[in-house]
Every structure is written in C-alpha cells, then in structure tokens.
Backbone as CSV, one residue per row, in Angstrom:
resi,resn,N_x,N_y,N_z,CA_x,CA_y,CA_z,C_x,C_y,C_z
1,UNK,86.624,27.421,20.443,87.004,27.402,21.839,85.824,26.991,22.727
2,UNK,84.497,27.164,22.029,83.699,27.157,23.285,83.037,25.528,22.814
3,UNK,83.172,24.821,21.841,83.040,23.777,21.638,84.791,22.810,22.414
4,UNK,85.046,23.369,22.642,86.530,22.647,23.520,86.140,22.817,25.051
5,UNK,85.778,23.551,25.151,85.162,23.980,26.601,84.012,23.123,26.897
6,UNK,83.135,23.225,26.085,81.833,21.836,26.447,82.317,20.927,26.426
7,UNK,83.499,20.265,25.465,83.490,18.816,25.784,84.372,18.481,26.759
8,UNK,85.193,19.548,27.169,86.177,19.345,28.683,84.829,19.199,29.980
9,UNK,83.980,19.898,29.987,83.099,19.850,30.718,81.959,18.830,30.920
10,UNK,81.448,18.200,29.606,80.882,17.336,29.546,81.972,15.560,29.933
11,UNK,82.855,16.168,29.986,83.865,14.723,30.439,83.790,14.959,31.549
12,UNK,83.857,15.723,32.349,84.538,15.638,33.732,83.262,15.703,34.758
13,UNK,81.727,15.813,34.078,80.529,15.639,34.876,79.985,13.904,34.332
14,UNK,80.747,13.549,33.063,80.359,11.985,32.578,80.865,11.411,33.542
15,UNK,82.379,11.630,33.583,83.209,10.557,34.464,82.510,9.988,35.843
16,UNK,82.211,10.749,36.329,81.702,10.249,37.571,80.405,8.849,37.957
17,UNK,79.610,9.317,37.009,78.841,8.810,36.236,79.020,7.310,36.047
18,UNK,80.043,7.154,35.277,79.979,5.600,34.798,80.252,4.818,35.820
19,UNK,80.243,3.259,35.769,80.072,2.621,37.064,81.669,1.747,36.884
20,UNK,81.919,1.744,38.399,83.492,1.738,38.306,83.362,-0.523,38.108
21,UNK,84.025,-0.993,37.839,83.990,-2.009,37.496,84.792,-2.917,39.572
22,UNK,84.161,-3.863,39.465,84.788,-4.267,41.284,86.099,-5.083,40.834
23,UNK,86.628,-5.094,41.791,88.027,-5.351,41.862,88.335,-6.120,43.141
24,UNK,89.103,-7.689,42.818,89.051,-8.498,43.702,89.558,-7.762,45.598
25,UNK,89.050,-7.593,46.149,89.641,-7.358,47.751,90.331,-8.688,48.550
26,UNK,91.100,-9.792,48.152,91.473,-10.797,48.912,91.813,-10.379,50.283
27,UNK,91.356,-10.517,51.157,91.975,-10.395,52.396,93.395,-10.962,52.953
28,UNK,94.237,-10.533,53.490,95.594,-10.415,53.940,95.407,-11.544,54.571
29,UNK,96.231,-12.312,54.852,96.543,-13.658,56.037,96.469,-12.551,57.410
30,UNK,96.353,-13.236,58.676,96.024,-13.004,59.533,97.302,-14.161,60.622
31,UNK,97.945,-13.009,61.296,98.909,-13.787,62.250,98.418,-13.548,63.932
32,UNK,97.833,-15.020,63.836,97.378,-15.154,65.084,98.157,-15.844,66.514
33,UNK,98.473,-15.045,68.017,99.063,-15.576,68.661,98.487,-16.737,69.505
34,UNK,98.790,-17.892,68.641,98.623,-19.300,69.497,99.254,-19.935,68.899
35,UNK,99.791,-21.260,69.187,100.123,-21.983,68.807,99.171,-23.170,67.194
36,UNK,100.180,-24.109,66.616,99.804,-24.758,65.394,98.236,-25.589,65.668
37,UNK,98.167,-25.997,66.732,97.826,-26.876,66.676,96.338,-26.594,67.607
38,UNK,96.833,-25.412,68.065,95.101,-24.619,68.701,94.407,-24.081,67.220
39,UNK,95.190,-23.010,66.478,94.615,-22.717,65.215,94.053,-23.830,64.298
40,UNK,94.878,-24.791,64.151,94.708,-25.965,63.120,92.889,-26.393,63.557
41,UNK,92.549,-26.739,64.981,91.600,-27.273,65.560,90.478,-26.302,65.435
42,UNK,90.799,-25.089,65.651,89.738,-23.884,65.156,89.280,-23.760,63.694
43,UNK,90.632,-23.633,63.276,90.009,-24.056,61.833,88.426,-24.783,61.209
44,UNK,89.108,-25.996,61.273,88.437,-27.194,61.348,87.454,-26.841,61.964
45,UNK,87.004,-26.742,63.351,85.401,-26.310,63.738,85.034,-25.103,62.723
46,UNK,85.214,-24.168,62.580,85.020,-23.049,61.885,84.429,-23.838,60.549
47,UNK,84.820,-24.320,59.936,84.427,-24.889,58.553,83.595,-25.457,58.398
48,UNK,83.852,-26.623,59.874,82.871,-27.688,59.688,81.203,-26.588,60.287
49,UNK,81.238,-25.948,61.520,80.132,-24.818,61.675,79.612,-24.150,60.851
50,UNK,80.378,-24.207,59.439,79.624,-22.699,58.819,79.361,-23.540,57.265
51,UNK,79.227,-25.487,57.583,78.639,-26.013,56.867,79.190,-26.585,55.560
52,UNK,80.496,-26.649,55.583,81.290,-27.100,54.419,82.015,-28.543,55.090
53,UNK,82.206,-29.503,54.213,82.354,-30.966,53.972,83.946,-30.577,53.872
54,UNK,85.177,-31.085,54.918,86.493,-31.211,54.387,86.736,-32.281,53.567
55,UNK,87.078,-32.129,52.702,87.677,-32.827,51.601,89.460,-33.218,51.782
56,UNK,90.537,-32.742,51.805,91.377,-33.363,52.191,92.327,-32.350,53.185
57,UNK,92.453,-32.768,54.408,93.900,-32.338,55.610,95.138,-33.042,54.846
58,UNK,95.786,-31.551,55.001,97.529,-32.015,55.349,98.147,-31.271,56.323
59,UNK,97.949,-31.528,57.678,98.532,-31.016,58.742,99.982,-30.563,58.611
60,UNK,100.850,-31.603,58.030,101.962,-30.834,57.819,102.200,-30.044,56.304
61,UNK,101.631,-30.177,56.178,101.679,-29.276,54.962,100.819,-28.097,55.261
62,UNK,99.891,-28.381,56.386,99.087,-27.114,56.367,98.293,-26.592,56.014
63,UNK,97.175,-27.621,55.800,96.620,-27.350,54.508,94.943,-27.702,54.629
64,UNK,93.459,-27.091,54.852,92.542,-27.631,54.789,92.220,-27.608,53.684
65,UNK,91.430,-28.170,52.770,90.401,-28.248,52.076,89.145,-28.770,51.980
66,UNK,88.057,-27.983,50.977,86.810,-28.427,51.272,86.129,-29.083,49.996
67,UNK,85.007,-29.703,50.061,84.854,-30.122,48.479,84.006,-28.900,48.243
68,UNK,83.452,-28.774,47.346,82.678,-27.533,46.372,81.635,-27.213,46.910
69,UNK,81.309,-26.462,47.596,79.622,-26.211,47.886,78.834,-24.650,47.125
70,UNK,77.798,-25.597,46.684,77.258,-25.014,45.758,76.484,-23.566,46.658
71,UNK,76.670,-22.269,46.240,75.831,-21.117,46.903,74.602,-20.599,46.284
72,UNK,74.612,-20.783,44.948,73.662,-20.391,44.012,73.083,-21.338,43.037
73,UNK,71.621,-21.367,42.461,71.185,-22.497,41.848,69.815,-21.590,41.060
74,UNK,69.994,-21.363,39.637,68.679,-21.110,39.482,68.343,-20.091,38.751
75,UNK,67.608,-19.534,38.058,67.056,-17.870,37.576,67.879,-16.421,37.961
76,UNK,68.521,-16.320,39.446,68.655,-15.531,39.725,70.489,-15.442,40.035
77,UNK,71.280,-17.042,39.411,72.737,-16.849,39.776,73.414,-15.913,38.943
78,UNK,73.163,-15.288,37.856,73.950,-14.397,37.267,74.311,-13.310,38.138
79,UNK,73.122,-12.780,38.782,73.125,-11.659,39.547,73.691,-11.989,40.920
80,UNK,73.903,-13.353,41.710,74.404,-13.916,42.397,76.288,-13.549,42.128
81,UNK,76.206,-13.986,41.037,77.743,-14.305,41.003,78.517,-13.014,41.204
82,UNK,77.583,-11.702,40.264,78.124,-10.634,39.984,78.295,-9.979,41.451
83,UNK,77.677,-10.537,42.672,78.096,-9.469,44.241,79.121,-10.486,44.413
84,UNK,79.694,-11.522,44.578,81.064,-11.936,44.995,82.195,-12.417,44.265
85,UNK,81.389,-12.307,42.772,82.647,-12.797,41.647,83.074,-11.930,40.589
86,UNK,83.685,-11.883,40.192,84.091,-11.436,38.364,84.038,-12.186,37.602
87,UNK,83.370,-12.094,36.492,82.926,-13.300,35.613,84.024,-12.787,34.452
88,UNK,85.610,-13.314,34.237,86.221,-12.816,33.346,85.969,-13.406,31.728
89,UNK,84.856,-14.640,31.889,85.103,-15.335,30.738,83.926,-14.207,29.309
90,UNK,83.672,-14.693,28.174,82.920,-13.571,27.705,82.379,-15.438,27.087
91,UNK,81.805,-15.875,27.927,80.689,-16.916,27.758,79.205,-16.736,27.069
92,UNK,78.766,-17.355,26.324,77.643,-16.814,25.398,76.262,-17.270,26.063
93,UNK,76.384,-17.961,26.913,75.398,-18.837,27.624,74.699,-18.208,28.873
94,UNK,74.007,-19.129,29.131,73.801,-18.576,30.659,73.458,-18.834,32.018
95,UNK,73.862,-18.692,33.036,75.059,-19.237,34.082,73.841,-19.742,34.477
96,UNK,73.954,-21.272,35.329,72.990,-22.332,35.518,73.681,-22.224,37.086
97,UNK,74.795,-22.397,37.612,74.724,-22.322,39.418,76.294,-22.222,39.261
98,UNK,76.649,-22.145,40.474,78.038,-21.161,41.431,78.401,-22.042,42.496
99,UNK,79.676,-21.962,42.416,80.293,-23.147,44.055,81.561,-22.582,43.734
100,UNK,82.175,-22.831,44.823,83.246,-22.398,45.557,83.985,-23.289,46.484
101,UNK,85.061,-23.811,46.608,85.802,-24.333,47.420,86.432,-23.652,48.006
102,UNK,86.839,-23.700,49.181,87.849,-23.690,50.506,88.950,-23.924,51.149
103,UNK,90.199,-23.239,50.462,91.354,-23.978,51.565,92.038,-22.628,52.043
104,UNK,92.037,-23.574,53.241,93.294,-22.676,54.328,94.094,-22.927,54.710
105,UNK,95.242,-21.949,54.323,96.627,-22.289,55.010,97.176,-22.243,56.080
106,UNK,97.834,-23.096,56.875,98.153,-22.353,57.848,99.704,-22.516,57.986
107,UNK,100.327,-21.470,58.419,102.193,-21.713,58.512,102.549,-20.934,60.070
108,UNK,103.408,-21.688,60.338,103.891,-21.585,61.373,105.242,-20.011,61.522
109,UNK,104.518,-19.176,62.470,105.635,-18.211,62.320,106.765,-18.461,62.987
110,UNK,106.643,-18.711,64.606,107.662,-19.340,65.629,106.620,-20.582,66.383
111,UNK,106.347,-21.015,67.514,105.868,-21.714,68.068,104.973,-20.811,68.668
112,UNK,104.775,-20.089,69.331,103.228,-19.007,69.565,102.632,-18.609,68.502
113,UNK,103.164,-18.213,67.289,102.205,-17.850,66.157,102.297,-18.181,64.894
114,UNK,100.994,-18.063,65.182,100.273,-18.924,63.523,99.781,-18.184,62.488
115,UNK,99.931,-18.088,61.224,99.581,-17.430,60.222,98.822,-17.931,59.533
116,UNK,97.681,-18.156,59.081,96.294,-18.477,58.366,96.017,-17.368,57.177
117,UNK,95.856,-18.165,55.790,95.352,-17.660,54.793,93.803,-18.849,54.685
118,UNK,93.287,-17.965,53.852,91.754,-18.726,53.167,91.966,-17.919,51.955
119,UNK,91.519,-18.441,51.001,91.073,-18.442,49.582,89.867,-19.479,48.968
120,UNK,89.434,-18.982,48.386,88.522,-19.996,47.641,88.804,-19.632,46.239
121,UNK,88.224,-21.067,45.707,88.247,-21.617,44.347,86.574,-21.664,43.503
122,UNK,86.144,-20.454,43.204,84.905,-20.085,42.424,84.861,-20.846,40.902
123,UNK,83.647,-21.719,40.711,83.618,-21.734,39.071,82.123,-21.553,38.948
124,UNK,81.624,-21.523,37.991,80.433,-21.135,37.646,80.111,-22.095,35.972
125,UNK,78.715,-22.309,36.323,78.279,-23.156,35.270,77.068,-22.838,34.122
126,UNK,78.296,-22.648,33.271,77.207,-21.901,31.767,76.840,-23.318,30.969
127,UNK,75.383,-22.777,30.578,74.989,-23.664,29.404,74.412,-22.679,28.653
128,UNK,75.147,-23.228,27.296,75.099,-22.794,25.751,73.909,-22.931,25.302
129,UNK,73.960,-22.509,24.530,72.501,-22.681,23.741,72.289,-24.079,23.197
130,UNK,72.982,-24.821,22.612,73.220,-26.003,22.424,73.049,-26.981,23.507
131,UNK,73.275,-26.627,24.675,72.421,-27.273,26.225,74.152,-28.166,26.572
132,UNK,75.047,-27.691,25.576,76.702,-28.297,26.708,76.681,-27.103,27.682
133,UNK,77.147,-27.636,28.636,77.813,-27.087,30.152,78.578,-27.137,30.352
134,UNK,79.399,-26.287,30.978,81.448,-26.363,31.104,81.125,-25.738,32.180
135,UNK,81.677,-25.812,33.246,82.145,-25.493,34.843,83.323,-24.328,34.110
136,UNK,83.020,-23.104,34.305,83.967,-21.651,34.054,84.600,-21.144,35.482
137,UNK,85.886,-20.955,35.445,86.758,-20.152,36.567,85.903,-18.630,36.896
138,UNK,85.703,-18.047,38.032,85.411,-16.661,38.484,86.487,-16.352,39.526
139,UNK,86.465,-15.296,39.335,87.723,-14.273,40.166,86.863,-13.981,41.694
140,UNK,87.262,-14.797,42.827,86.452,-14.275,43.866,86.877,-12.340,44.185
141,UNK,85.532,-12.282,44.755,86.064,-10.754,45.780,86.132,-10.234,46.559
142,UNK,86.709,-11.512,47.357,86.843,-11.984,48.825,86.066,-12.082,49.977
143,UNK,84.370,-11.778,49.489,83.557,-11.915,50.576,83.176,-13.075,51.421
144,UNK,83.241,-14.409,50.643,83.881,-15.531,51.659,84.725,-15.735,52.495
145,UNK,85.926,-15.175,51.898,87.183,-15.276,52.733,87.032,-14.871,53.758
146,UNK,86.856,-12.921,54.006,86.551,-12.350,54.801,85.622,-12.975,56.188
147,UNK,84.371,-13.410,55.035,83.334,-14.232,56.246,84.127,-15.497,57.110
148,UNK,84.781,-16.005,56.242,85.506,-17.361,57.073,86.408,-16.962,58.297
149,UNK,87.311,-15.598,57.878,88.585,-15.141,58.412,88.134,-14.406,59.819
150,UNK,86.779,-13.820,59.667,86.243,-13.075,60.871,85.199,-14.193,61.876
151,UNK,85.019,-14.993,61.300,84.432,-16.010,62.157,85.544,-16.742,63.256
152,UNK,86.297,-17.104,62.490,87.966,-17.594,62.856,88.773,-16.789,63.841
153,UNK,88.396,-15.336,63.739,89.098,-14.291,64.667,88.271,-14.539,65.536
154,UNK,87.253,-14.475,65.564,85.836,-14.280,66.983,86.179,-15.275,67.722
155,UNK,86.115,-16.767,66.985,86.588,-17.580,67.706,88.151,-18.135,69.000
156,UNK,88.753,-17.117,67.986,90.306,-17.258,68.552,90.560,-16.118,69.464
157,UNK,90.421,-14.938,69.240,90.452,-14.382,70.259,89.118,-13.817,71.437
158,UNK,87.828,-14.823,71.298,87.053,-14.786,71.954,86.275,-13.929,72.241
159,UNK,86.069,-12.914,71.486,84.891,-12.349,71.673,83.644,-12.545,70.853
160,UNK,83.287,-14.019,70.581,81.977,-14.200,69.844,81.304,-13.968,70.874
161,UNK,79.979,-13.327,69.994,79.044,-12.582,70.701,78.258,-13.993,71.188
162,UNK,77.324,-13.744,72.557,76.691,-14.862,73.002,75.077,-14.581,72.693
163,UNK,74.509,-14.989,71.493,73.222,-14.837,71.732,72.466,-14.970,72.741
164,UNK,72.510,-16.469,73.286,71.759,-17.255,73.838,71.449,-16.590,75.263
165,UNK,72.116,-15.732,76.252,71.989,-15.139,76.788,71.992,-13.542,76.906
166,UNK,71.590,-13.520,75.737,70.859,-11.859,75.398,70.218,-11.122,76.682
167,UNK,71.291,-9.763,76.984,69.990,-8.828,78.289,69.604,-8.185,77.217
168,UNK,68.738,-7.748,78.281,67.539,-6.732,77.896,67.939,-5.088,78.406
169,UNK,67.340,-4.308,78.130,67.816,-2.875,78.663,68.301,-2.745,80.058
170,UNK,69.669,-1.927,80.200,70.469,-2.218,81.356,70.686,-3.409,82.145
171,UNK,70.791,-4.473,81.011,71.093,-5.980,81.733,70.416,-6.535,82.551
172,UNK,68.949,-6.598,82.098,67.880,-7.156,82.722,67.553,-7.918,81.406
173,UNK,66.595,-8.952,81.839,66.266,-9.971,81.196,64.814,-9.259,81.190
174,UNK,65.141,-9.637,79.826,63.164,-9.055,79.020,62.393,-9.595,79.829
175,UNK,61.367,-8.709,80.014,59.905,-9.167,80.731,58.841,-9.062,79.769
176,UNK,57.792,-10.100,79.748,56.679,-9.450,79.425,55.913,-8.519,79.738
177,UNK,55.090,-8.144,78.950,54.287,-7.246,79.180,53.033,-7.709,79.953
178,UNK,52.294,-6.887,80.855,51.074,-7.618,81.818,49.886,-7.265,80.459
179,UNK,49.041,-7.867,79.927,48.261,-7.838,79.815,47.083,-6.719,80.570
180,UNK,46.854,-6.923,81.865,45.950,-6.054,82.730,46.347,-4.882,82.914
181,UNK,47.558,-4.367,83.134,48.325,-2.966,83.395,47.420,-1.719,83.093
182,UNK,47.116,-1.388,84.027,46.159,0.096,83.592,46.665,1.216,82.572
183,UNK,46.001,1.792,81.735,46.311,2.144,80.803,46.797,3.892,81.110
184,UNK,48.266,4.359,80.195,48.620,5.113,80.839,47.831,6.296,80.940
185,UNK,46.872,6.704,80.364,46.328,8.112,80.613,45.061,7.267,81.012
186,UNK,44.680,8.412,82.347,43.094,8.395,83.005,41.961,8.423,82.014
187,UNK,41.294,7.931,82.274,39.920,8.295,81.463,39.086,9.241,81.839
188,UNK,38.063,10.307,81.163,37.404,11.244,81.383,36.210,10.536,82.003
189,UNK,35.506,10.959,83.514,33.988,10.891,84.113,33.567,11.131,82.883
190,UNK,32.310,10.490,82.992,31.034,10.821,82.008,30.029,11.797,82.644
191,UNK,29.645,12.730,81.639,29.373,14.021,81.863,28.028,14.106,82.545
C-alpha cells in the first residue's frame, strides 16, 4: 500500500513538471465594419508596410498573396522555428532557414462589412547529412497572423499610436536639461 501511495504521489508532483508541447493558436477572421474595397486597400498597405512582396491579387476572389519571405537564416533557425512553428516532420538533418508566405482573405459579409482571414504558409529547410535539401511543411502558431491582423485593426479602426509626435509628462514636449542649473542641495561654507 505504501509503495501505491508513492507512486500516486510521485505522478501527480511529475505531471506538472513536464513541458506541455505548443499548440497551433490560428487567430479567428476578424469582421470589420467598412466596406470591400476600403479593407481590400488596407490590406495591401499593411503588407506592403510590414515588408512583404505581393505575389498574386484576386480581388474578386479575394484573395492577397505574398511570395516567401525568408525570417530566419543560419546557426540559430532551429530555435527560431521552434517560437512560431511545429516542426511535425521527424527530419534527420538540420534546419538551414524558415519562410513563410502570406495570404489574406477577404469576403464580403453585406456591403458595410468585411471579413478578413490571414494565414501563412511556413516551410523550413533541412539538409541531410548527405548535403540534399528539401523545403519541409511547419505548422504555424499564429504569431504572424496575429502580428498582421493587429496591425490591420490599428489601421482600420484608427487608433495607431503616433510616435512621431510623442508628449512628454502631462503633454508637454520634452525639454532639455540646462547644463548650468544650480545644483539641488547648497553647499557647506568652508570652515
């Protein structure tokens, strides 16, 4: 009994313990009130701003795409891939760089609103020991998306933040500091 008792106990202080494996988060489409053709145009800036090449429009179909842009290159993409991907393949090699493509949907709900999905298309590039390379599928985990989808909201319903005119405490514009300004504590007479 008391060997049944340790190992009920030793399970239920292990469990916690082990590390839970990540699990894709795709973000939900997003139904935005404007019309096709304000979203469609946001889009498009949005993409082209945050540095990706469109590769092919189908307006009526709805459809952006981007060509592949590479995020990772080098020594350190394994560990790259593993914060935004799932690497489902059991590849023997080892991963040489990471890209991702871009498309967004957009569908029309009535004539005021628009519904926008993003997804991307992750592959990743192993070389074998033998020095072949095959471009491998990864499971995104939606931290692109997200980034694309909240850039896209800021934009559309307008509250991107304005750097460029940054105040300063209680909406004053930073001042320098004087150089000469007397220093705050008096100095002691000499004795």
């Amino acid at each position: 009994m008391r060997h049944l008792s340790f190992l009920v106990t030793l399970l239920l202080i292990s469990s916690p313990v082990v590390a839970q494996t990540d699990r894709p988060s795709l973000p939900n489409p997003i139904k935005f009130v404007n019309k096709f053709d304000i979203v469609w145009n946001v889009v498009r800036a949005v993409l082209n701003e945050l540095g990706y090449s469109i590769e092919l429009e189908d307006k009526a179909g709805g459809s952006i795409s981007t060509k592949p842009y590479v995020f990772v290159t080098g020594s350190l993409t394994p560990s790259e891939i593993d914060k935004v991907a799932i690497k489902n393949n059991t590849a023997t090699g080892s991963w040489v760089r990471a890209r991702y493509s871009v498309q967004a949907i957009l569908e029309i709900v009535n004539p005021r609103e628009t519904l926008v999905t993003v997804r991307t298309k992750m592959e990743g590039l192993n070389r074998d020991l033998d020095g072949t390379e095959k471009w491998l599928p990864l499971e995104s985990l939606g931290i692109f998306e997200k980034r694309i989808l909240g850039k896209l909201s800021l934009k559309l319903l307008g509250n991107e933040l304005d750097y460029e005119n940054k105040k300063g405490f209680w909406d004053k514009s930073p001042q320098p500091v004087d150089p000469r300004r007397p220093k705050p504590y008096p100095t002691r007479p000499p004795l």
